[in-house]
C-alpha positions in Angstrom: 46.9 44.0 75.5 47.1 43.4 71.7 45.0 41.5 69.3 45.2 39.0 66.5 43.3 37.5 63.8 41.8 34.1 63.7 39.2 32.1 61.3 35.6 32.6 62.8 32.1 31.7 62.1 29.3 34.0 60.8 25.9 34.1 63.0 24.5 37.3 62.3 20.6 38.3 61.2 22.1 40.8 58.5 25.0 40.2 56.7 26.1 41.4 53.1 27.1 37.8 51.2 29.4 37.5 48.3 29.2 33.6 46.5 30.9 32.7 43.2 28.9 30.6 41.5 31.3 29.4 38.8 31.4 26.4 35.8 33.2 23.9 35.5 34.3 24.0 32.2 34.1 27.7 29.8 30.4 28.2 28.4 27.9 31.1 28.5 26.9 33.4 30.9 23.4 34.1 31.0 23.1 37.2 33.2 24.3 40.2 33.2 25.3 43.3 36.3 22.5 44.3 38.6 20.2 41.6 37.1 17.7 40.1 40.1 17.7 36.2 40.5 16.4 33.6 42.2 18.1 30.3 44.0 16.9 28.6 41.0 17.9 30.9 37.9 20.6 29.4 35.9 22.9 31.9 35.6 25.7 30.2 33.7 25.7 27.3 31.2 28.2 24.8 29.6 27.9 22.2 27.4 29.9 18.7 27.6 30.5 16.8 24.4 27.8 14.0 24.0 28.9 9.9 24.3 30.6 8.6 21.2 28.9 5.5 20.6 30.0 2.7 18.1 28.0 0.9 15.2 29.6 -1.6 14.0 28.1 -1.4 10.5 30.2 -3.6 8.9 30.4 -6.6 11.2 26.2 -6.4 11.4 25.8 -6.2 7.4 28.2 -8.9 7.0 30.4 -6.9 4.3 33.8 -5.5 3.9 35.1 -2.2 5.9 35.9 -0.9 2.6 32.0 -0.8 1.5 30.8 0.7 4.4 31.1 4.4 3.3 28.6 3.4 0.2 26.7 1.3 2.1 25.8 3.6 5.0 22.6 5.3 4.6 23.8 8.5 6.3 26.8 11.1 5.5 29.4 12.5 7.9 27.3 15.7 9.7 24.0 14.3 9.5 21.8 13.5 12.4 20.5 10.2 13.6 17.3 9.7 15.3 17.2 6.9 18.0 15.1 3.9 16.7 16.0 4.9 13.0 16.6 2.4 10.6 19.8 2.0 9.4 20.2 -1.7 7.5 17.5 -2.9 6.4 17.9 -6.3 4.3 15.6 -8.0 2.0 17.0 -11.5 2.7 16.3 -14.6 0.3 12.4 -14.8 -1.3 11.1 -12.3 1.0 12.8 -15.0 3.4 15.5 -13.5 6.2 15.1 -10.6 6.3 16.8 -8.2 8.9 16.0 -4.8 10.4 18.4 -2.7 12.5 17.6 0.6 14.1 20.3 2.8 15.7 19.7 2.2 19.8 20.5 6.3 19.7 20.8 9.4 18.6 23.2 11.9 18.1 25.6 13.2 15.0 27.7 11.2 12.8 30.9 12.1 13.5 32.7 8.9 11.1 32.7 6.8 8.8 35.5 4.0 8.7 36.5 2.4 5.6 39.7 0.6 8.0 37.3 -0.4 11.2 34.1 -0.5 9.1 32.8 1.2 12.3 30.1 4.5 12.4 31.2 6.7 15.6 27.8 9.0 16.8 28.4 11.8 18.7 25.2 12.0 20.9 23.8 15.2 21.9 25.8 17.6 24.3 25.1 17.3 28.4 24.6 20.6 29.2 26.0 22.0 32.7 23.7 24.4 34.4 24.9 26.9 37.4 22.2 28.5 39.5 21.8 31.7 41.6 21.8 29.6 44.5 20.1 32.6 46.9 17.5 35.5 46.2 19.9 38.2 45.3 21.4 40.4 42.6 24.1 39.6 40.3 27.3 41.7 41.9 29.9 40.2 39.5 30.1 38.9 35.9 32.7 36.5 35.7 33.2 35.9 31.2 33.0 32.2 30.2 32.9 31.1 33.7 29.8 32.5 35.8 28.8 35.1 38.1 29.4 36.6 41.7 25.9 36.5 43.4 25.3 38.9 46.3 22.8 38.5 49.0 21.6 40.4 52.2 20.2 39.2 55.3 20.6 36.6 57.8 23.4 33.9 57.9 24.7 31.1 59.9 27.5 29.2 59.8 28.1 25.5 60.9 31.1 23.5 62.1 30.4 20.6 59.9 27.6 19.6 57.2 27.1 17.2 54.4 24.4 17.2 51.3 24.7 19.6 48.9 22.8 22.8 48.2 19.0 23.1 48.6 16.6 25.5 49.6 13.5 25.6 51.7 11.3 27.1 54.6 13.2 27.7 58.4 10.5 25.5 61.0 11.7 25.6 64.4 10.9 21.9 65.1 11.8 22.0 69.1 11.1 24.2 72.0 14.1 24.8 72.9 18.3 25.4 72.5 19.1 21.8 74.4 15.9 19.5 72.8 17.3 17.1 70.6 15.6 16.8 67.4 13.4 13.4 67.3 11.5 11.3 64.8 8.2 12.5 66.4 8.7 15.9 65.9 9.3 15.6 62.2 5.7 15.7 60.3 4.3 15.2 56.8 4.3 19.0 56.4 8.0 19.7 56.8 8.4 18.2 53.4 10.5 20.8 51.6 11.4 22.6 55.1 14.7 23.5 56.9 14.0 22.2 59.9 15.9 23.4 63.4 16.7 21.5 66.0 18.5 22.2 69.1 20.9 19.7 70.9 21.6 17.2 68.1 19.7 15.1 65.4 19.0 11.4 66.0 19.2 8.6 63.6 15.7 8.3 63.6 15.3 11.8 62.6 17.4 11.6 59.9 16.0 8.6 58.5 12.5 10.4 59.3 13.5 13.5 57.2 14.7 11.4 54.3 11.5 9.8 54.4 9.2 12.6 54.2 11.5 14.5 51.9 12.6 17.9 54.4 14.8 20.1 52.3 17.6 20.3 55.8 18.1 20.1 58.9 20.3 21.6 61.2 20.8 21.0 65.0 24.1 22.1 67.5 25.1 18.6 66.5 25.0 14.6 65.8 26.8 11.5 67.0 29.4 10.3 64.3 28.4 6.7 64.8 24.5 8.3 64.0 25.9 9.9 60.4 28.4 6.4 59.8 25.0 4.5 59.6 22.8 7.0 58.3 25.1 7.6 54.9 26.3 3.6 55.1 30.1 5.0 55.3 32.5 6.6 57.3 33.1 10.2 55.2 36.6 10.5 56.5 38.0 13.7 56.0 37.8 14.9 53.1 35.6 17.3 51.1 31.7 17.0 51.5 28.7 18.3 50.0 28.9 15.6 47.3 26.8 12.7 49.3 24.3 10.7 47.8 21.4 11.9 50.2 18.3 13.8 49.8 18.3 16.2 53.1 21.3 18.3 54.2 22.7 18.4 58.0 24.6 20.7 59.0 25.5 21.0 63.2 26.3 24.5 64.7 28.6 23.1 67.6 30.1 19.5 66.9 29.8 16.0 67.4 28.0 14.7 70.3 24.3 16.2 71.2 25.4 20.0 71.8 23.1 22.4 72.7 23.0 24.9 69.9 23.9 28.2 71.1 21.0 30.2 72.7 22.2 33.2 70.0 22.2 31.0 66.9 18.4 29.2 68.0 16.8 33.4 68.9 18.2 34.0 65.3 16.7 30.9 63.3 13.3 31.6 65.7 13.3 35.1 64.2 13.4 33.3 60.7 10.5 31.3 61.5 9.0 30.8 58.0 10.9 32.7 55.8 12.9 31.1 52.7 16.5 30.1 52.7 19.3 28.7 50.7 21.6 25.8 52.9 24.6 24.1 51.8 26.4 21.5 53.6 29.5 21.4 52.1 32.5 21.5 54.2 36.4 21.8 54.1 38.4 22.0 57.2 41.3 22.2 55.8 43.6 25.2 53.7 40.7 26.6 51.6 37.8 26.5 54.3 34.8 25.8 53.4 31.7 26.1 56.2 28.6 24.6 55.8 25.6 27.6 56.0 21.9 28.3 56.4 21.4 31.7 54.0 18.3 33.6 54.4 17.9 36.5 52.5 16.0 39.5 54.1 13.6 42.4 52.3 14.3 45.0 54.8 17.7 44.9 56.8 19.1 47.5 59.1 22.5 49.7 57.5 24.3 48.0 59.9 25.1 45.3 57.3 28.5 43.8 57.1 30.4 41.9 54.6 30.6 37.8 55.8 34.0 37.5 55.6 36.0 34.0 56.8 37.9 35.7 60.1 38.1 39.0 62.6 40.6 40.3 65.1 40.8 38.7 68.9 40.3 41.0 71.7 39.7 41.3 74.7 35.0 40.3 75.0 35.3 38.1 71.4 32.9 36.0 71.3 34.9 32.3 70.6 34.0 28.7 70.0 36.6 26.3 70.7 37.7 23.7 67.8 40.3 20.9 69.6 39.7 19.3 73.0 39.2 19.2 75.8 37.2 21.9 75.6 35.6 21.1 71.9 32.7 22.6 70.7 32.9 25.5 74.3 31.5 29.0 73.7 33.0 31.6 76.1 34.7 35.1 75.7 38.5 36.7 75.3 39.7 37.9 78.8 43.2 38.6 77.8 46.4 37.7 75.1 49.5 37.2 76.4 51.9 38.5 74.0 54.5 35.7 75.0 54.8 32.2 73.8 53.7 29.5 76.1 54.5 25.9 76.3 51.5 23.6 75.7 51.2 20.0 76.9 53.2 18.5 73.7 56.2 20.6 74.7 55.2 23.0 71.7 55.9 27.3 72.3 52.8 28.4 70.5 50.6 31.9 71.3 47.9 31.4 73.6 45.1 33.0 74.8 42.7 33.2 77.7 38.7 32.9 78.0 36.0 32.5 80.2 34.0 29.9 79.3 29.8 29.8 79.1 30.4 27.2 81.7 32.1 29.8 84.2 35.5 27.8 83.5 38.9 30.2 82.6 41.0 28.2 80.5 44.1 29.0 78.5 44.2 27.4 75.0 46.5 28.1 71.9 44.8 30.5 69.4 45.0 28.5 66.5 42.3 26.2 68.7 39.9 29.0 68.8 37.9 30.5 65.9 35.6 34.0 66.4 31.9 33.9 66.1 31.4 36.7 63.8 28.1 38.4 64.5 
């Protein structure tokens, strides 16, 4: 029987993990090889050009565009305070007189004798990138950040929005196939990644929000749930970038799914420790997988590199990604090394599995992607 190679999820308790952790723009690297950091240590920083903001200098002093290079207090270079003065008349016998300070500050940047304008340049923004996990800095990237590398425990999710955050794995339910409730979420979980098991409900989230939890992830949610929960459908594009204040992220799909019994003993054995979660996803070319990243002091050698795919054979643990059989866990039995004709009259490469159910199905391998453990 022969094998192939198909895109897979990571659910392993120690795993060797590589992120970028680049700028936007070209600026300055602040770390250097080998150097330890922290989710929070910013290891790369850029600078944006401040606002230019406008005085209209000559239409508020009432005189010509020509005069207003002699007339300015201030020179091309110099810096402006907000709430400094910068006309200042004495009116008519002590009588009229008028004040303006600058509503900011920044740099004078020019001074037009044409417009009779003053353009400020305020202060730069700056652009911080942090470490993201408890690691080491694998990779120095000039001008444009760092590779951080990490190891311990990782899981991947199918889908996930809310961006990066960090906080402390809580268990919140008894079991794989509880469904995560309002009344199991408590004062105390502020800052936590809480675990559910079969799904999230709307009340949870709203719960979380509420009492400020860091995450949460659970096997999954109903779409309607996350429709009314962000205000929006989120379509299908990109996410990570949502306006909320606790990420989700679901192991198995939409619906209430128990999470898988592997994935729930892993987060159980995490019980308390710190972790790094990012809910972004991208399903399409360029995958991006939401993740729960905890990093570990002591790990066994057995360490691998998290990598985005493995080869199929025969006993690979698979999760199925199209229907009917979405959001299935089950196991290779064999790969037929001929094309088969699928219901839409398409010859694609198939394979066949047992399912956890006991069910054996035949479903194209594109469908399938490998739980890497």
């Amino acid at each position: 029987m022969g094998s192939a190679y198909t895109p897979g999820l990571t659910v392993s308790g120690d795993v060797i993990v590589r992120r970028v952790r680049r700028l936007p723009i070209r600026g300055e690297v602040l770390v250097k090889i080998g150097d330890p950091i922290q989710p929070d240590t910013v290891v790369a920083r850029a600078l944006l050009p401040g606002i230019l903001q406008t005085i209209k200098f000559a239409e508020l002093y009432g005189i010509e565009p020509r005069d207003v290079p002699s007339q300015f207090p201030m020179k091309v270079g110099q810096t402006l305070a907000k709430d400094q003065v910068i006309l200042e008349t004495k009116g008519f016998l002590g009588m009229g007189k008028k004040t303006i300070a600058s509503a900011f500050a920044g740099t004078i940047e020019s001074i037009s004798e044409v417009t009779g304008n003053v353009l400020v340049r305020e202060d730069p923004i700056p652009i911080d990138v942090t470490g993201y996990v408890t690691g080491k800095i694998a990779e120095v990237l000039p001008e444009e950040g760092a590779i951080v590398e990490t190891r311990g425990a990782m899981a991947q999710g199918i889908f996930g929005v809310g961006g990066e955050t960090t906080g402390t794995i809580h268990v919140a339910v008894g079991s794989h196939d509880q469904v995560l409730k309002a009344d199991n979420i408590h004062a105390e979980d502020k800052g936590k990644v809480l675990i559910g098991g079969a799904g999230m409900t709307l009340d949870a989230m709203q719960r979380a929000s509420e009492v400020g939890v860091a995450g949460i992830v659970a096997g999954g949610l109903r779409d309607q749930d996350l429709i009314q929960f962000l205000g929006y459908d989120i379509g299908v594009a990109i996410t990570g970038q949502e306006a909320i204040n606790v990420t989700l992220m679901v192991t198995e799909g939409f619906g209430f799914l128990p999470m898988a019994k592997r994935t729930f003993e892993l987060f159980l054995s995490l019980e308390g420790k710190r972790a790094s979660m990012n809910g972004a996803t991208q399903i399409r070319a360029g995958v991006i997988r939401p993740e729960v990243i905890v990093p570990l002091e002591q790990t066994s050698a057995m360490a691998q590199t998290a990598q985005s795919g493995g080869e199929l054979t025969a006993g690979t643990p698979i999760r199925v990604i199209r229907e009917p059989y979405f959001g299935q866990l089950g196991t290779v039995t064999d790969l037929p090394a001929t094309l088969q004709v699928v219901e839409s009259g398409t010859h694609v490469r198939v394979l066949k599995a047992r399912l956890d159910d006991g069910q054996e199905v035949m479903v194209p391998r594109a469908n399938v992607e490998i739980i890497a453990g």
